[in-house]
Biotite code that builds the C-alpha atoms (Angstrom):
import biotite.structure as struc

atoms = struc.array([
    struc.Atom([0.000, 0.000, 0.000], chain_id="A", res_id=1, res_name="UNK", atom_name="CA", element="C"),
    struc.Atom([2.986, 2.364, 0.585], chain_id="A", res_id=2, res_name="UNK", atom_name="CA", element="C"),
    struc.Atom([4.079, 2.110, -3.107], chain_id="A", res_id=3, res_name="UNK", atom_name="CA", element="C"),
    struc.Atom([0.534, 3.051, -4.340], chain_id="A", res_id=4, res_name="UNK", atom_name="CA", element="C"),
    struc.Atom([0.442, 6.090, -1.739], chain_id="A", res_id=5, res_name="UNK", atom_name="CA", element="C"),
    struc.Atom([3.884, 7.357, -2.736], chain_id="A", res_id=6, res_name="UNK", atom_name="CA", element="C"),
    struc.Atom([2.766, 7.169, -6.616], chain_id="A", res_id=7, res_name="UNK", atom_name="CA", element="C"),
    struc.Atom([-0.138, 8.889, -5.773], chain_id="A", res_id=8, res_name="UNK", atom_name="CA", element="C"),
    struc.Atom([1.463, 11.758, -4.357], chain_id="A", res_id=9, res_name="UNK", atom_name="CA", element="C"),
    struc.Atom([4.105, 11.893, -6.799], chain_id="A", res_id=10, res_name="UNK", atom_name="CA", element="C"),
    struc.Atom([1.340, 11.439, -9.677], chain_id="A", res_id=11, res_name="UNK", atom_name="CA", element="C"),
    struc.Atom([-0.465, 14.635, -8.658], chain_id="A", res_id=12, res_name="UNK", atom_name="CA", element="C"),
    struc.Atom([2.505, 16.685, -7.874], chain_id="A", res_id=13, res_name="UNK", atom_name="CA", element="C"),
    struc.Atom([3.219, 15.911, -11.643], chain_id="A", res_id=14, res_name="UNK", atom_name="CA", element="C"),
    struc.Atom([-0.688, 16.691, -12.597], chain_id="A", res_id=15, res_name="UNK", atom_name="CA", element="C"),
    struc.Atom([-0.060, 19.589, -10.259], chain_id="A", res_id=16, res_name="UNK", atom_name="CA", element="C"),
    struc.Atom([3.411, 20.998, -12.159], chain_id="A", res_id=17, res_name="UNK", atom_name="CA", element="C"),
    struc.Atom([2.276, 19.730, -15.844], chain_id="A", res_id=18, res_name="UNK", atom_name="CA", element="C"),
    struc.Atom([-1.864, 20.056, -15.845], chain_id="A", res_id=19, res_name="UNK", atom_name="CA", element="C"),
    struc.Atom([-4.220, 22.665, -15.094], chain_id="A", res_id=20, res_name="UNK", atom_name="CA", element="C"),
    struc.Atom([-6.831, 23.603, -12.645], chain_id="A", res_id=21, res_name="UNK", atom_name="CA", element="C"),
    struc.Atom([-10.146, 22.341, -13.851], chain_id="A", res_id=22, res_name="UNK", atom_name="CA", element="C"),
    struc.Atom([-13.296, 23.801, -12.047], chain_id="A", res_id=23, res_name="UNK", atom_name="CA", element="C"),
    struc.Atom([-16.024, 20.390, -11.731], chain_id="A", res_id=24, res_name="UNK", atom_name="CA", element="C"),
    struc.Atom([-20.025, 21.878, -10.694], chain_id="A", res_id=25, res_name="UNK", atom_name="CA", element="C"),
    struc.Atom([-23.089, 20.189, -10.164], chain_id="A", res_id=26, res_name="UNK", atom_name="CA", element="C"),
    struc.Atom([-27.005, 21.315, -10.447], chain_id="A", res_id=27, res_name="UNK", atom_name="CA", element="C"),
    struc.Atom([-27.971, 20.157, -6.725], chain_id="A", res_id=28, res_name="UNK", atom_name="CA", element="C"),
    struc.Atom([-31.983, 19.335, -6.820], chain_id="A", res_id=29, res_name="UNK", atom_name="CA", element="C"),
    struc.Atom([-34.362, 21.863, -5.329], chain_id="A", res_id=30, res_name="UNK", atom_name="CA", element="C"),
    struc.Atom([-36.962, 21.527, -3.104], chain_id="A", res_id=31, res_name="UNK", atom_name="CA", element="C"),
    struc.Atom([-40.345, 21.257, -3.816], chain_id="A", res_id=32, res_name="UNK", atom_name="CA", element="C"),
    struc.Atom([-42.202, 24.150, -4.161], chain_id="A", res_id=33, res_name="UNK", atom_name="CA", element="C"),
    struc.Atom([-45.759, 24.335, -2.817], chain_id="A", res_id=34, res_name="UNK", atom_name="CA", element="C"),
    struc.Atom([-46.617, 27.910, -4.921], chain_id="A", res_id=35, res_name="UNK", atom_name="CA", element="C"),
    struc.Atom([-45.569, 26.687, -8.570], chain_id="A", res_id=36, res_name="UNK", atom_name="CA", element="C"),
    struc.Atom([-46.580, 22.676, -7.861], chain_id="A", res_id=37, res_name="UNK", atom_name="CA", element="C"),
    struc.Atom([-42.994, 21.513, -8.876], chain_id="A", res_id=38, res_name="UNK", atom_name="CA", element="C"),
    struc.Atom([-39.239, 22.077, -7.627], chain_id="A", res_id=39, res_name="UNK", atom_name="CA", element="C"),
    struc.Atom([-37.472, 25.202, -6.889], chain_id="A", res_id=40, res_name="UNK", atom_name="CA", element="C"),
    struc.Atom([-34.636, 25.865, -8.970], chain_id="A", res_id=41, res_name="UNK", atom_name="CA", element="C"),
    struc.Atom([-31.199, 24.045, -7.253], chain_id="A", res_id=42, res_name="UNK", atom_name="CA", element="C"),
    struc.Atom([-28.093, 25.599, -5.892], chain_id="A", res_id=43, res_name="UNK", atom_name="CA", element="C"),
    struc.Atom([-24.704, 25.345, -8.089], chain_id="A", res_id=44, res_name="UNK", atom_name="CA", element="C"),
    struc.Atom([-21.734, 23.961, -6.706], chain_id="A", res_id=45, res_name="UNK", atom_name="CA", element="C"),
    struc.Atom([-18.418, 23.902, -7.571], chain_id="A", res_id=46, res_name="UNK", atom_name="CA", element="C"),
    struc.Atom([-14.931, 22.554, -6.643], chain_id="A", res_id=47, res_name="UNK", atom_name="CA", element="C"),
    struc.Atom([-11.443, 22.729, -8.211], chain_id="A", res_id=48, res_name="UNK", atom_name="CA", element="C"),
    struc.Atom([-9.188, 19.924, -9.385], chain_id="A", res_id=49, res_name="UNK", atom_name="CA", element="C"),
    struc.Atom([-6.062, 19.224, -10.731], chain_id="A", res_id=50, res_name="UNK", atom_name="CA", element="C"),
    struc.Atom([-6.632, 17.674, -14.181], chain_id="A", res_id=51, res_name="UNK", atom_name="CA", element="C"),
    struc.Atom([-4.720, 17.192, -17.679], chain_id="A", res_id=52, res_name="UNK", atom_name="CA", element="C"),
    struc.Atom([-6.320, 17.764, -20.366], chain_id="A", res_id=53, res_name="UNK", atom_name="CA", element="C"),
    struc.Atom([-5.629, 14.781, -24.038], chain_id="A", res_id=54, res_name="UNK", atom_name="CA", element="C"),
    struc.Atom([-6.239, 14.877, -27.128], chain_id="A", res_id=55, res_name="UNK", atom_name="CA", element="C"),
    struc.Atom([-7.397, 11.017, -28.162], chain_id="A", res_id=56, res_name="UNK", atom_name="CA", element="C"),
    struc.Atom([-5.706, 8.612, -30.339], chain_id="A", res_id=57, res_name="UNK", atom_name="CA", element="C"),
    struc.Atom([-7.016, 6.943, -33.668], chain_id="A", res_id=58, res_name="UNK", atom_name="CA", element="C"),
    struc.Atom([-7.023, 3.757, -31.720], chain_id="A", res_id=59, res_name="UNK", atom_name="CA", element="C"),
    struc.Atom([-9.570, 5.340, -29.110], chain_id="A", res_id=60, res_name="UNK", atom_name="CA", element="C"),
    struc.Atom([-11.572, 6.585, -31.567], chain_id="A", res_id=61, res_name="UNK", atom_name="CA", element="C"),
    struc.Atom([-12.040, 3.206, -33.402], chain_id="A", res_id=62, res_name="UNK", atom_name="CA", element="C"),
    struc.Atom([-12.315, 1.636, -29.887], chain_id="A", res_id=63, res_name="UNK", atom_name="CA", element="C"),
    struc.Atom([-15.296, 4.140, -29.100], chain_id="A", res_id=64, res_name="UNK", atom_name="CA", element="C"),
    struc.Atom([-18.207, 5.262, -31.139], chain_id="A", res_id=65, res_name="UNK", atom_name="CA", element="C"),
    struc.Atom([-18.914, 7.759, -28.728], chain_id="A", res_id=66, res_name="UNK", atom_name="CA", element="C"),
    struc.Atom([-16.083, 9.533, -28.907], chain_id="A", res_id=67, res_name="UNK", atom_name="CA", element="C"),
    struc.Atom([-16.402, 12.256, -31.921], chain_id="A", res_id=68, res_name="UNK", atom_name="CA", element="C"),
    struc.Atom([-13.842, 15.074, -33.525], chain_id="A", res_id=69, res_name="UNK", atom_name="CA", element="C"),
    struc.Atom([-12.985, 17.694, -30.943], chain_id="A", res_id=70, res_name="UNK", atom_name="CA", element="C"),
    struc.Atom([-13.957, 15.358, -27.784], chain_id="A", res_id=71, res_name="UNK", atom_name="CA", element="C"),
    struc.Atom([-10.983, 15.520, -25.453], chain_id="A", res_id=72, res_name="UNK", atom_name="CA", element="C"),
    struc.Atom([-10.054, 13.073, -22.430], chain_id="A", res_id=73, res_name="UNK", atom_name="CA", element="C"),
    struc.Atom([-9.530, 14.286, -19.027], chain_id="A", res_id=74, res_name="UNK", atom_name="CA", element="C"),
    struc.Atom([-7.414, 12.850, -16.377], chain_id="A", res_id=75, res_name="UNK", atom_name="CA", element="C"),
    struc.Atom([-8.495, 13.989, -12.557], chain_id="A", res_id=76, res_name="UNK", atom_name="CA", element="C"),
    struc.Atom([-6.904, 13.324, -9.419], chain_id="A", res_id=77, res_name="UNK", atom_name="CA", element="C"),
    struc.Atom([-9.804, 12.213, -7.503], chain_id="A", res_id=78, res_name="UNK", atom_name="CA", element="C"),
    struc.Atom([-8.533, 11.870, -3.986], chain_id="A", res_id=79, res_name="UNK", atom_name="CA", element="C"),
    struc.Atom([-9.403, 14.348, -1.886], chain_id="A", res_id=80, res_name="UNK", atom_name="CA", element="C"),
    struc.Atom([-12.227, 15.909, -4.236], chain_id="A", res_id=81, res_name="UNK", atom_name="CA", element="C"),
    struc.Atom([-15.155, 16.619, -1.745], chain_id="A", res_id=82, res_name="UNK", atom_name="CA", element="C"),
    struc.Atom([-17.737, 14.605, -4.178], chain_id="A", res_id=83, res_name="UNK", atom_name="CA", element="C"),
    struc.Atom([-17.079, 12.437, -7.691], chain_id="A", res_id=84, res_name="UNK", atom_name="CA", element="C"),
    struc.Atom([-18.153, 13.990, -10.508], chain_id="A", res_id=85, res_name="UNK", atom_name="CA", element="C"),
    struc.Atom([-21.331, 12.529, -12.498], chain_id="A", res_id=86, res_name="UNK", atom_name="CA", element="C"),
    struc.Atom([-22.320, 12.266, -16.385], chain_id="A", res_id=87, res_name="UNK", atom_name="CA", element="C"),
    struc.Atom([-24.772, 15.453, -15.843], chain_id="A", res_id=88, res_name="UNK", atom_name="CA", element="C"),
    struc.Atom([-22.037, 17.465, -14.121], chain_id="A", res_id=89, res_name="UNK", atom_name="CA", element="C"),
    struc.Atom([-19.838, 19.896, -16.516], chain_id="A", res_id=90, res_name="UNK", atom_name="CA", element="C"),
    struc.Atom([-16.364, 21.287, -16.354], chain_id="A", res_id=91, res_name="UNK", atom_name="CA", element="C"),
    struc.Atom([-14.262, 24.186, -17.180], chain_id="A", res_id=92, res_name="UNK", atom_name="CA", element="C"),
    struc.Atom([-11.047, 23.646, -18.486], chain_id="A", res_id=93, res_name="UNK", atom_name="CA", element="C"),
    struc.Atom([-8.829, 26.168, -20.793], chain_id="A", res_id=94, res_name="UNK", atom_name="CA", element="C"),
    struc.Atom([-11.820, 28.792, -20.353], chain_id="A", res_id=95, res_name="UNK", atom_name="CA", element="C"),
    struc.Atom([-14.381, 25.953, -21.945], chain_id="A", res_id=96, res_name="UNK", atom_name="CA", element="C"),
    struc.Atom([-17.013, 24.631, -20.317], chain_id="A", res_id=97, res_name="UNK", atom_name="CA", element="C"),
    struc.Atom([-16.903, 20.308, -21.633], chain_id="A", res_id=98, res_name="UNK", atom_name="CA", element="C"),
    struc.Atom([-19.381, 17.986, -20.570], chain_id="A", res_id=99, res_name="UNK", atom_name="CA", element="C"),
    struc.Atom([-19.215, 14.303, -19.670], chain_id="A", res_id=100, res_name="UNK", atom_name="CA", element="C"),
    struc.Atom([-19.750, 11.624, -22.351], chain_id="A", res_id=101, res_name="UNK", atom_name="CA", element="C"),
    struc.Atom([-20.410, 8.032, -20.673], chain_id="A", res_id=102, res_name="UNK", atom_name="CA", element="C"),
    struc.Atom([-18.325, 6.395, -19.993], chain_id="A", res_id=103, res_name="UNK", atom_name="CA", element="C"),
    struc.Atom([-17.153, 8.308, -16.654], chain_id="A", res_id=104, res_name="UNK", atom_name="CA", element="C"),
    struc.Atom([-14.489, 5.693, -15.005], chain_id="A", res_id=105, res_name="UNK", atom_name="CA", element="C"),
    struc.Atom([-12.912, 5.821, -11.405], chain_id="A", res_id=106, res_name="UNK", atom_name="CA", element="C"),
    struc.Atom([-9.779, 4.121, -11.483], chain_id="A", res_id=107, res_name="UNK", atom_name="CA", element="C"),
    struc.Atom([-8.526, 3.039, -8.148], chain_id="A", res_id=108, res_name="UNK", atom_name="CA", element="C"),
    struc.Atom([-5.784, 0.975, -7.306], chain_id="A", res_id=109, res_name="UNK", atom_name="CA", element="C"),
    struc.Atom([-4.961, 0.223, -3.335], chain_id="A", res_id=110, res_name="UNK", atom_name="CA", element="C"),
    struc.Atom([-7.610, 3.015, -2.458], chain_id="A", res_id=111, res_name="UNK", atom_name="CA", element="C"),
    struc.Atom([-5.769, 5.683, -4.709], chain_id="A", res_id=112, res_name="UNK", atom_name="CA", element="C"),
    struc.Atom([-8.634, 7.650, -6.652], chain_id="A", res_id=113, res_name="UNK", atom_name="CA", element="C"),
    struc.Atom([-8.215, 8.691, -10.392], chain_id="A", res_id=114, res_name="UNK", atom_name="CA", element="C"),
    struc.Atom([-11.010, 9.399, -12.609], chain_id="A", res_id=115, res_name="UNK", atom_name="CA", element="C"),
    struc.Atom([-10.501, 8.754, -16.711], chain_id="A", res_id=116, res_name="UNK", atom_name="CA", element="C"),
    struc.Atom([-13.469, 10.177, -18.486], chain_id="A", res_id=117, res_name="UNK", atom_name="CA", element="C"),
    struc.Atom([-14.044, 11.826, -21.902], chain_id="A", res_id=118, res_name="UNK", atom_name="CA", element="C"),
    struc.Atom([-15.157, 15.264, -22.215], chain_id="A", res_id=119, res_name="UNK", atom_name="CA", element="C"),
    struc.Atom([-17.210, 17.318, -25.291], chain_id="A", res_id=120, res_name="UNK", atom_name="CA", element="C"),
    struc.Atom([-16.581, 21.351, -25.603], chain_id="A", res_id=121, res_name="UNK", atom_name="CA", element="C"),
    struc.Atom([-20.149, 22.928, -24.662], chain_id="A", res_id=122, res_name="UNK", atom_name="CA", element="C"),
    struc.Atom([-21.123, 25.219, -28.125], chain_id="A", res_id=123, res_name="UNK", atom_name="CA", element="C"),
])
């Protein structure tokens, strides 16, 4: 477990010196709302993580149908991050706001979080 905790720190002190900050936020559900018969609008919320920003390979594309021209990968480092981000969540990276395209996946080996997802640039 030592080896995987030592990597981990080293891998985001790398993400830290080589990537970017990435700002992750969430639509949080409202409550109901007696007046209008449905829910009040939700409450925003963001949080900042370390990320670095790919372009994809050929390979990935032939691997994936989803992924499409101008869809770029991001690579977060998930420990610490005060909640996982979700397929409806968005984030804004190199003053673009990208959304999630499935699939979102949390790699974690010996309790060290990572999350590998693929991202498409908001028009």
């Amino acid at each position: 477990m030592a080896f995987y905790d030592e990597m981990a720190v080293m891998a985001l002190e790398m993400i830290t010196e080589f990537g970017q900050p990435v700002t992750i936020s969430k639509t949080e559900s409202g409550e109901y709302d007696p007046e209008t018969g449905g829910e009040a609008p939700g409450a925003t919320i963001e949080q900042i993580a370390q990320g670095i920003l790919l372009d994809f390979t050929g390979l990935e594309f032939q691997n994936n149908s989803l992924i499409r021209q101008g869809d770029k990968k991001l690579k977060i480092a998930a420990q610490g991050l005060a909640w996982v981000p979700g397929l409806l969540d968005k984030v804004v990276a190199q003053g673009r706001t990208w959304s999630i395209v499935p699939p979102l996946k949390e790699v974690n080996p010996a309790g060290t979080q990572w999350l590998d997802c693929c991202y498409r640039r908001l028009v």
